[in-house]
C-alpha positions in Angstrom: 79.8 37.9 14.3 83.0 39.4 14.0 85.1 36.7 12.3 82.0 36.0 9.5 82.0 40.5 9.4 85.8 40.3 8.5 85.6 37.2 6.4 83.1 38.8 4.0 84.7 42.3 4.1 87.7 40.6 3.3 85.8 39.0 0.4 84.6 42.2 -0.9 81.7 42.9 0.5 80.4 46.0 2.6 79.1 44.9 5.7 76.4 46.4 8.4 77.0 44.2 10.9 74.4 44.1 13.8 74.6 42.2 17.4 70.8 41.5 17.4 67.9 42.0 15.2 66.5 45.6 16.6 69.8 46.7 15.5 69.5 44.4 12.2 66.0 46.1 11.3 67.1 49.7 12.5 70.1 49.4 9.8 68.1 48.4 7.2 65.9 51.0 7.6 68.7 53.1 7.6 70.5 51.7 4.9 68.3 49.2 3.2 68.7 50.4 -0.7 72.2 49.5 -0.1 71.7 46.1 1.0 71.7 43.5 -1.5 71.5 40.3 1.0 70.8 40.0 4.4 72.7 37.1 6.8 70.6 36.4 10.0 71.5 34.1 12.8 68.3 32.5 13.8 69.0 33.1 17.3 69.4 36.5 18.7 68.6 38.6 21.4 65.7 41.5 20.9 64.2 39.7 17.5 65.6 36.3 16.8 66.2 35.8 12.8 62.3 34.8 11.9 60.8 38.1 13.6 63.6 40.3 12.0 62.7 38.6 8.4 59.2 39.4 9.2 60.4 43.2 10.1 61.9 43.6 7.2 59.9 41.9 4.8 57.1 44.5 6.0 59.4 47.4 5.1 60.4 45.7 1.9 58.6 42.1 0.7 61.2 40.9 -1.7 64.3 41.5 0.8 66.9 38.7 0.1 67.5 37.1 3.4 69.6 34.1 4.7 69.7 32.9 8.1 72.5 30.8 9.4 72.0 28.3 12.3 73.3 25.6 14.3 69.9 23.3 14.1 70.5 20.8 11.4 66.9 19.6 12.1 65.3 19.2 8.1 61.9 20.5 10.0 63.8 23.7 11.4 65.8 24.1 7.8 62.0 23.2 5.9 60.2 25.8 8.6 63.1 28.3 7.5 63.1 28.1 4.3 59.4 28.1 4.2 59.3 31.5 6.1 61.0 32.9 2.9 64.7 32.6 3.5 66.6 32.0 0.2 69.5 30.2 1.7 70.0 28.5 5.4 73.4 27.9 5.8 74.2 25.3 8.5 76.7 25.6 11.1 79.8 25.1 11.8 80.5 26.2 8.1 83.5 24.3 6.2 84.5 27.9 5.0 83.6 31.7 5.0 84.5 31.9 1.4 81.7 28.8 0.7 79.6 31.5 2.1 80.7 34.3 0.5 80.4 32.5 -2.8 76.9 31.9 -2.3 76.1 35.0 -0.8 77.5 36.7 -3.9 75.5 34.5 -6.2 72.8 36.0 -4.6 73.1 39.2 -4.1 73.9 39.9 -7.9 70.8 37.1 -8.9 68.1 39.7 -10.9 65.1 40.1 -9.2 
């Protein structure tokens, strides 16, 4: 969490970082108009990534949300993907700034 928080800080971006997914959903509620992109680990304590996207997408449907796991499986990336997420990046990744990059694509993409 933290090397990935300083990586895209570090990139430019301002970063609510959460340990879980209460905390996740409890920020966006809190700061959600300010949140271009969401980054998820799939699994987390409290909510894992797919109940948080589910939160969230109740307090705001077209949420941009990414999740980022360690299951390479194509039915766990197809299952993920077909939840909503726009982008599951796999790890371990070759690079934060491959990340970033994407990331930044989008969080500026129009709606």
């Amino acid at each position: 969490l933290k090397a990935m928080e300083q990586g895209l800080r570090k990139r430019g971006f301002v970063v609510w970082a959460a340990p879980d997914g209460g905390e996740g959903v409890d920020l966006y509620r809190r700061f959600g108009s300010q949140i271009d992109v969401v980054l998820s680990d799939v699994q987390m304590p409290v909510l894992d990534g797919p109940k948080t996207l589910d939160a969230l997408r109740e307090m705001n449907p077209a949420v941009r949300f990414c999740f980022m796991t360690g299951d390479t499986r194509a039915a766990t990336l197809a299952n993920l993907l077909g939840r909503g997420a726009m982008r599951v990046f796999t790890k371990p990744f070759p690079s934060v700034a491959g990340v970033a990059e994407e990331l930044w694509e989008l969080a500026t993409r129009p709606y």
